[in-house]
C-alpha positions as CSV (number, residue, x, y, z in Angstrom):
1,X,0.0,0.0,0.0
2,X,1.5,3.7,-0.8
3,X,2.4,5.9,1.6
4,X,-0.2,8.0,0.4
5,X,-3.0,5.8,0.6
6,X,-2.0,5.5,4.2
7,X,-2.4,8.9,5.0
8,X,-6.0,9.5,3.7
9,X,-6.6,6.4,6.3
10,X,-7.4,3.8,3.8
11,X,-6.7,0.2,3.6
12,X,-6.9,-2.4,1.0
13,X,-9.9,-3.9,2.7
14,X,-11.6,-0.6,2.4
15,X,-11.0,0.3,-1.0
16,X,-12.1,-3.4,-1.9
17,X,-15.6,-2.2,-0.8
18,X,-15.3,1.2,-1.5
19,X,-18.2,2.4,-3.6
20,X,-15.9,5.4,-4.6
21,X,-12.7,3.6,-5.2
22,X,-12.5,4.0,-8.9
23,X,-12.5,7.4,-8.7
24,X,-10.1,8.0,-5.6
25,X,-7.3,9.6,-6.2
26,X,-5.4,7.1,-4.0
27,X,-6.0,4.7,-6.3
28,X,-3.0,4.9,-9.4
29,X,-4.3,3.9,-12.6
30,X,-2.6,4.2,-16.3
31,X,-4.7,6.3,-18.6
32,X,-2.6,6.9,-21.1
33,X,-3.8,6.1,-24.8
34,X,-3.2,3.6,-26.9
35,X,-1.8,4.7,-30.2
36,X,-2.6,4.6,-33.4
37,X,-2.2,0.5,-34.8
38,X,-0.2,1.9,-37.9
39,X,1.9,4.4,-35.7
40,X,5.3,3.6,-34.0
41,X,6.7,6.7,-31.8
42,X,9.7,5.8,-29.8
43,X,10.3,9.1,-28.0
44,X,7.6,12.0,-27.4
45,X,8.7,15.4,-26.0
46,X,6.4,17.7,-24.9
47,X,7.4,21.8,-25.7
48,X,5.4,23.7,-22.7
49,X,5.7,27.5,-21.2
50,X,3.7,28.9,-18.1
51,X,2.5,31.8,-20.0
52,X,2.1,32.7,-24.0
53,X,4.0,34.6,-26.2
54,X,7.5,33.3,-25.7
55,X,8.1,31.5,-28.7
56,X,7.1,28.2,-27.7
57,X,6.0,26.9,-31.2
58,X,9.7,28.2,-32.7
59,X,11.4,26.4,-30.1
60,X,9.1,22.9,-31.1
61,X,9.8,23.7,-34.7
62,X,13.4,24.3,-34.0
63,X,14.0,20.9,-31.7
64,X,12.3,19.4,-34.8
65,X,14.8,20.6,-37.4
66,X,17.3,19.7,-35.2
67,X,16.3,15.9,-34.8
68,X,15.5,16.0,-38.3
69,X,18.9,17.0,-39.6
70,X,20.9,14.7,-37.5
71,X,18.7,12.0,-39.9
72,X,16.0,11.3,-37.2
73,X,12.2,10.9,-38.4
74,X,10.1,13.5,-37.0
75,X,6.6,14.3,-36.2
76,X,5.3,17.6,-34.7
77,X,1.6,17.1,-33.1
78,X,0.4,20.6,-32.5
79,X,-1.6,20.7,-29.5
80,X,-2.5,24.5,-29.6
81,X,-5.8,23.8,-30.8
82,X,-7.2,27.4,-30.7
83,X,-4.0,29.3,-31.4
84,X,-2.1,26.6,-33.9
85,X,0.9,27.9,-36.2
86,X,3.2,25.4,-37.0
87,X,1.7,24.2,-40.6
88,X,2.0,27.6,-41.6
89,X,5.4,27.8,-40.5
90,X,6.1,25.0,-42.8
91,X,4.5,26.4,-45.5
92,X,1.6,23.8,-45.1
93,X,-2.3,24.6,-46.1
94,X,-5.5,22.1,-46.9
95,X,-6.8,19.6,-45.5
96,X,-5.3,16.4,-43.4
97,X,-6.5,13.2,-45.8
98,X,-7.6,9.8,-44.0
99,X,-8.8,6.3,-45.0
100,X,-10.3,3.3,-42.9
101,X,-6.9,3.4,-40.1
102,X,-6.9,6.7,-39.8
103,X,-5.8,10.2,-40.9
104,X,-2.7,11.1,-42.3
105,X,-0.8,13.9,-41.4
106,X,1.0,16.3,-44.2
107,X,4.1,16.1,-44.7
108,X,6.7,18.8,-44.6
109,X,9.1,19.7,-47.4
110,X,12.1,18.6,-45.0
111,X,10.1,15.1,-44.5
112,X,8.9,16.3,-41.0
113,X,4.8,14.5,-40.2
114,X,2.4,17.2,-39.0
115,X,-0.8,17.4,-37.6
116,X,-2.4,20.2,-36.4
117,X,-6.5,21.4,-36.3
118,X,-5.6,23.5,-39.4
119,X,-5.3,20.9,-41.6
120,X,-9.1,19.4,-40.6
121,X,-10.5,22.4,-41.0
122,X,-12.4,23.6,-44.4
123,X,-11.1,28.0,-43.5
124,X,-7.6,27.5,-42.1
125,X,-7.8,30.8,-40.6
126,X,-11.7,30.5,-38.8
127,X,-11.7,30.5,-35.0
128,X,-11.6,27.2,-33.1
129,X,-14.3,28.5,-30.7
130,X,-14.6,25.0,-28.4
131,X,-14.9,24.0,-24.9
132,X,-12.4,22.6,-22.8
133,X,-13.5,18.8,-23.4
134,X,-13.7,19.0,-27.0
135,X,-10.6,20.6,-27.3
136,X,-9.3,17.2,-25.3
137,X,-10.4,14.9,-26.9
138,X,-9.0,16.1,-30.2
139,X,-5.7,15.9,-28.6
140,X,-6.6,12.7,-27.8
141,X,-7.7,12.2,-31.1
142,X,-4.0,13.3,-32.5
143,X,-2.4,10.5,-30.8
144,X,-5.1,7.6,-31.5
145,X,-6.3,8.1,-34.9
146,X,-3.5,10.3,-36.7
147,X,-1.5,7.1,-38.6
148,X,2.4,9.0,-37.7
149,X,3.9,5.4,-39.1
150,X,7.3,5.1,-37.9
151,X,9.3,8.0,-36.2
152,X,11.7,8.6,-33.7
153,X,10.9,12.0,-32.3
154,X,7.4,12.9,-31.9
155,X,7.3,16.9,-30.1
156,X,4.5,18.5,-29.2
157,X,3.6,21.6,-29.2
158,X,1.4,22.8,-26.5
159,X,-0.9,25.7,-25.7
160,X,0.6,27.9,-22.9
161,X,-0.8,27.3,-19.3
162,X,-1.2,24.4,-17.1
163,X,-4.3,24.0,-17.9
164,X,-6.7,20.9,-20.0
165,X,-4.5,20.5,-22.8
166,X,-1.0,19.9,-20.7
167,X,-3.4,17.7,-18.4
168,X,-4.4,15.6,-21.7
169,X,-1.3,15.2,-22.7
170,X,1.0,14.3,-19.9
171,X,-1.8,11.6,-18.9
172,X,-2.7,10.1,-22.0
173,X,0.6,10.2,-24.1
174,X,3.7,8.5,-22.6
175,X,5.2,11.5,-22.5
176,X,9.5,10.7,-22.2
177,X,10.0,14.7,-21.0
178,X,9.3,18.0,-21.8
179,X,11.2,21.2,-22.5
180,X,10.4,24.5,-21.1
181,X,10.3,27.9,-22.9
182,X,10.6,31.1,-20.9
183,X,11.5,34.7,-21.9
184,X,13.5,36.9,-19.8
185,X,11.5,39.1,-17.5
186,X,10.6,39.4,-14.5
187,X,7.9,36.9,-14.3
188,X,10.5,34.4,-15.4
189,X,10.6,32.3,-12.0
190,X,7.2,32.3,-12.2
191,X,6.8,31.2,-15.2
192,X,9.2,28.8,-14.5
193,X,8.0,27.3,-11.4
194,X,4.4,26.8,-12.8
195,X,5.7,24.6,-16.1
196,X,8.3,22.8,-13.7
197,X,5.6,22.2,-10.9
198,X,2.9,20.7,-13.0
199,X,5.5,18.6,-14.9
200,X,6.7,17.3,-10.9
201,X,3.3,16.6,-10.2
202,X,2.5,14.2,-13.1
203,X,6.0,13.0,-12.7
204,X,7.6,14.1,-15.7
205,X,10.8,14.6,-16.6
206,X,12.1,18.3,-17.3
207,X,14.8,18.1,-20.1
208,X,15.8,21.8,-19.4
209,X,15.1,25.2,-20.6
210,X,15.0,27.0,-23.4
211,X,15.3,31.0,-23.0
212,X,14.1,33.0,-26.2
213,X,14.5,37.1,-26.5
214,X,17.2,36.5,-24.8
215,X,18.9,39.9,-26.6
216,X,19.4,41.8,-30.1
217,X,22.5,42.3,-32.0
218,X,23.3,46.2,-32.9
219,X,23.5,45.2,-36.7
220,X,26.3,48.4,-37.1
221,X,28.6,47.1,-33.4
222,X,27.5,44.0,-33.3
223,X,26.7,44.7,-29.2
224,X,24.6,42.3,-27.8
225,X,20.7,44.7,-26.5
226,X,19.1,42.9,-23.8
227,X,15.9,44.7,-24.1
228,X,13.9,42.5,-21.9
229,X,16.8,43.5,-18.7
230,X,19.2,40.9,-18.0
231,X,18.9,36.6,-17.9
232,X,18.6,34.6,-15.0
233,X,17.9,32.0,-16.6
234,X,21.2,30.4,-15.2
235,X,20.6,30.5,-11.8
236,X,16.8,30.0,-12.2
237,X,17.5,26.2,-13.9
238,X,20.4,25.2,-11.4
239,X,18.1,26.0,-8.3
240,X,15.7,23.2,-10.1
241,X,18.8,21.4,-11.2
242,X,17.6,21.2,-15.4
243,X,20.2,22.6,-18.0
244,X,19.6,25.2,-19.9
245,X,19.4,24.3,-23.4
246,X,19.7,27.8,-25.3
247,X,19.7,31.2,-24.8
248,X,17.8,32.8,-28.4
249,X,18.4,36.2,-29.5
250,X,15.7,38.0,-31.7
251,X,17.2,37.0,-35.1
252,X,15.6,38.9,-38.0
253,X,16.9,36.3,-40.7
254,X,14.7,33.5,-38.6
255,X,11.8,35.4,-37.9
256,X,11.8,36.0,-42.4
257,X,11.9,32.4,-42.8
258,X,8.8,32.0,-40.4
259,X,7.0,34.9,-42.4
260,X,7.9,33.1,-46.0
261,X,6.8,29.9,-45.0
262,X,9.9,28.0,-44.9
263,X,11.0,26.4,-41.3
264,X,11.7,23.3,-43.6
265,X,14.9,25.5,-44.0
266,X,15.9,26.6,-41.0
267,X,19.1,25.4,-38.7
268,X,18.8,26.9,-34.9
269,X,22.6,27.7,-33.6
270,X,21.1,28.6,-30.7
271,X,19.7,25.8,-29.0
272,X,22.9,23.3,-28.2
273,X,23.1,20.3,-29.9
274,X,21.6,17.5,-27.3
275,X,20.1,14.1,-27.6
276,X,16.8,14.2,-26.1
C-alpha cells in the first residue's frame, strides 16, 4: 500500500468495498492512450511555457529541425488547438486526408509528419471556438487516430498554461519529457515554477530550458541589447537542477523564414546540440 493511501486512512480492505474507489485519487491507474495500430513513436517530447508569447511553437519547430537533420524521423503534433501555427510555418495549407486506419498527417518539405487542427478544418484561418473537453479529446484524437507510421521523435507543441491541454497530454501520451520555454523578465521564476511544478506533479521529466528574446544584436557594433533587462535563466535552472538548453536572440533572418513559410529550411545555432 502507498504511503499515500495511508495517509488518507485507507486500507486495502476498504478500497475493496469502497463504492468510490474507482474514482479515488489514491487509487494509481494508467490512462494513457493507446496509439494509433499503424503508428510507431519511440520518443515523445512535450514543448510547454507557463504563459504565452514566448516563442514556444519556434522552439518545437526548431528541436524538430534539429532531430531532423541529424537524420532522425520526425513528427510535430500541435496541440495549440485554438491558437495553432506550425503548418504555416512549414508552408503547409489544406486539409489532413484519411482512410479506414486513420488520418494522415502532411508532410513537410524537409520530411517532418504534422498534424495540427488547421489541416481538418475547411477555412484555415476561422476560430476554433470549443470547450475545454472538446478541445481534449481532439488531442486525444492526435495521438489515437493520426497514422504518424514510424518516427523517432514525436514533439508536441502545446498551448501555454497548465491547464486541460497539458493535463491531456502528460496523462494520455507516454510523455519521455518536456522542455520549457521562458522569456526573460521578470515573471520568469514564475513562469518557470508553474511549467516545472505541474510537470513534478505528473511525474515528468524536465529536459531543461529554453530562453528566447534573450537579446538583439546592434547590426552596425554587433553589441549584444538585452531589451527584456538581463537573464537569469542560469541561476533560475540550477536552483531546479535542469540545463539550460539555449539562450535565443531575436534574429531577423529567422523570424523571415517563419513569415515566407519556410522552417523546412531553418538550422537553430542557438539551442545546443543535445540528444533528447
Amino acid at each position: 500500500m502507498s504511503e499515500e493511501t495511508k495517509a488518507q486512512g485507507c486500507s486495502e480492505e476498504s478500497c475493496a468495498t469502497c463504492a468510490h474507489a474507482d474514482g479515488c485519487s489514491s487509487k494509481k491507474t494508467d490512462m494513457r492512450e493507446p496509439a494509433n495500430p499503424y503508428s510507431s513513436v519511440k520518443r515523445v517530447i512535450g514543448v510547454v511555457s507557463g504563459k504565452g508569447g514566448v516563442g514556444k511553437s519556434f522552439v518545437t519547430a526548431s528541436l524538430a529541425r534539429m532531430m531532423r537533420e541529424k537524420g532522425y524521423n520526425v513528427g510535430i503534433l500541435d496541440a495549440d488547438i485554438t491558437g495553432p501555427s506550425i503548418p504555416k510555418m512549414y508552408g503547409i495549407h489544406g486539409q489532413a486526408k484519411g482512410s479506414e486506419e486513420g488520418i494522415f498527417p502532411a508532410l513537410a518539405k524537409d520530411g517532418t509528419r504534422i498534424m495540427s487542427v488547421n489541416l481538418l478544418l475547411d477555412d484555415e484561418e476561422a476560430p476554433v471556438i470549443w470547450r475545454g473537453p472538446i478541445i481534449a479529446g481532439v488531442v486525444k484524437q492526435f495521438w489515437t487516430d493520426v497514422i504518424w507510421d514510424d518516427i523517432d521523435y514525436l514533439f508536441v507543441d502545446m498551448p501555454p498554461g497548465t491547464g486541460d491541454v497539458p493535463l491531456t497530454v502528460f496523462q494520455s501520451f507516454p510523455v519521455d519529457g518536456i522542455v520549457i520555454v521562458t522569456s526573460p523578465q521578470d515573471l520568469v521564476q514564475m513562469i518557470v515554477k508553474k511549467a516545472y511544478g505541474m510537470a513534478k506533479q505528473m511525474n515528468i521529466p524536465v529536459l531543461g530550458i529554453v530562453e528566447n528574446y534573450s537579446y538583439v544584436k546592434c547590426p552596425d557594433c554587433g553589441k549584444e541589447i538585452k531589451i527584456f533587462g538581463e537573464s537569469h535563466i542560469d541561476e533560475i535552472a540550477e536552483s531546479y537542477g535542469v540545463p539550460v538548453l539555449g539562450k535565443m536572440p531575436i534574429d531577423t533572418k529567422m523570424a523571415e523564414a517563419v513569415e515566407e513559410e519556410r522552417f523546412y529550411d531553418i538550422t537553430n545555432p542557438y539551442i545546443k546540440d543535445i540528444e533528447l
